[in-house]
C-alpha positions as CSV (number, residue, x, y, z in Angstrom):
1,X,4.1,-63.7,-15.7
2,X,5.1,-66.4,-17.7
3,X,7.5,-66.4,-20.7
4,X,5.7,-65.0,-24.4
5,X,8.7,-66.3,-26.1
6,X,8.0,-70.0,-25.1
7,X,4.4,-70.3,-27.2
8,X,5.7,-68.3,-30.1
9,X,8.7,-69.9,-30.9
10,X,7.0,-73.1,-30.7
11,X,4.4,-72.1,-32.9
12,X,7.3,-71.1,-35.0
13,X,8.6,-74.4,-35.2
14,X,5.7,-76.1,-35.9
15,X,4.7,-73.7,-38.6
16,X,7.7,-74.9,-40.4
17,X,7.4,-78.3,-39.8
18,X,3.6,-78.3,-41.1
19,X,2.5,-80.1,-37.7
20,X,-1.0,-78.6,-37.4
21,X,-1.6,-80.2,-33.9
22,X,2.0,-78.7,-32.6
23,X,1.2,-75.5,-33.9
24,X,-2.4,-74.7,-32.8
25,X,-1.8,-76.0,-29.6
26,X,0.4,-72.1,-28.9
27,X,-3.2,-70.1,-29.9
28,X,-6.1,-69.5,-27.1
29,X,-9.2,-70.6,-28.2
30,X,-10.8,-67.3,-28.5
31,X,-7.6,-66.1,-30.7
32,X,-7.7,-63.1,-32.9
33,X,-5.8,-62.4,-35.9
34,X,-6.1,-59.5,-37.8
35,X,-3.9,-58.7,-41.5
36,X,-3.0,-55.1,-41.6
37,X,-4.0,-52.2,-42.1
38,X,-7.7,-54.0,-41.8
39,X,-8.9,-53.4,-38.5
40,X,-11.3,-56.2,-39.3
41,X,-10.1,-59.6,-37.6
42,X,-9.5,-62.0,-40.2
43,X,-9.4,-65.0,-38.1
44,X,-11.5,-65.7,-35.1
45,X,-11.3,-68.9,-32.8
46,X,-8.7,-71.3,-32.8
47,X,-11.5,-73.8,-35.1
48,X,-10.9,-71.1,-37.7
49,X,-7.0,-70.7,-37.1
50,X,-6.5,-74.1,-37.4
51,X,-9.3,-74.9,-40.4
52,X,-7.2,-71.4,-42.3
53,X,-3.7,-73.3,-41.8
54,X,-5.1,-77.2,-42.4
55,X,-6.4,-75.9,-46.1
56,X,-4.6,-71.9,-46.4
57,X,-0.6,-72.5,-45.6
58,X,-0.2,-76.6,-44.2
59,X,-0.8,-77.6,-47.4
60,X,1.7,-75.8,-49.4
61,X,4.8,-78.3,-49.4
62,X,7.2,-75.2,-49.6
63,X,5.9,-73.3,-46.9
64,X,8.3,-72.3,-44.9
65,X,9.4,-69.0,-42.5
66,X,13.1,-67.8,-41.6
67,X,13.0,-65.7,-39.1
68,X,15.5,-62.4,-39.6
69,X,15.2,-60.7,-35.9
70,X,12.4,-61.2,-33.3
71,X,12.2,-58.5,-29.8
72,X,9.9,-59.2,-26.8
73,X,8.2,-55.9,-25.3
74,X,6.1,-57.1,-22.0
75,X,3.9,-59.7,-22.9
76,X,4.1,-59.1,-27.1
77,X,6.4,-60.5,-29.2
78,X,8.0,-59.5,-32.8
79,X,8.9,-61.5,-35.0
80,X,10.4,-59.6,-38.7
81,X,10.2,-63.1,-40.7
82,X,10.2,-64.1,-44.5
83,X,8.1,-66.4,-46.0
84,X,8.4,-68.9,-48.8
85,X,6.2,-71.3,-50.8
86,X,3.3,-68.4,-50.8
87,X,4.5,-66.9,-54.1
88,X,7.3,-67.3,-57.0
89,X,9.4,-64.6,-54.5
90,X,9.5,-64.5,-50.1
91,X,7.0,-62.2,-48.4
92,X,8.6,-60.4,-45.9
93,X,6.5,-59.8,-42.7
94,X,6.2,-58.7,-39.4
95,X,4.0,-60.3,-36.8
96,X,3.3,-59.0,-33.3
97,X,1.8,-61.9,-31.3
98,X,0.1,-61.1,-27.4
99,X,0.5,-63.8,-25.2
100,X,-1.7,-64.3,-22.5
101,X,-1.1,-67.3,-19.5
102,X,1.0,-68.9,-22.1
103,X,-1.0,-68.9,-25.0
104,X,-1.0,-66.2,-27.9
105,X,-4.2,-64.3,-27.7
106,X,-3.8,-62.1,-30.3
107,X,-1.7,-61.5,-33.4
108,X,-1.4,-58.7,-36.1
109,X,0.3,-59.4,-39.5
110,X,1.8,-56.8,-41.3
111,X,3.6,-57.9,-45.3
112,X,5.7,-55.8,-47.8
């Protein structure tokens, strides 16, 4: 089994450093992400993931995520994070990310 740390940290990174290329390249192509508590995905594909952040989050110039803890249970990672540039105050979230063969496969976003 290989590592689910390695593809969400570098996601992480790239997230913050607005490299679209970086970041996508951590997400399977038939990713999932779904905003809680919609059970209704509200991303599908990595062409969707990666159109979402080019014109959604990339494009805010103070975007930006510190991570306050992160755990790793079997092949999901979770991330308790806060985000900036979104809104005049942080959003704090959690994210649990599935990672598959080294890519994440699924993700479910959970904000305050």
């Amino acid at each position: 089994m290989s590592n689910p740390l390695t593809p969400v940290e570098n996601q992480f990174y790239a997230y913050n450093a607005h490299d679209l290329a970086a970041f996508s390249a951590n997400f399977s192509e038939d990713f999932i992400a779904y905003r809680m508590p919609s059970l209704e995905p509200s991303i599908v594909g990595k062409m969707q993931l990666e159109a979402f952040y080019r014109t959604q989050r990339f494009n805010q110039a103070e975007l930006r995520a510190e991570l306050i803890s992160r755990s790793v249970l079997g092949n999901k990672v979770f991330d308790y994070e806060r985000i900036y540039g979104l809104s005049a105050e942080p959003i704090e979230s959690v994210a649990i990310f599935e990672v598959v063969e080294s890519l994440i496969v699924t993700a479910w976003f959970f904000y305050k």
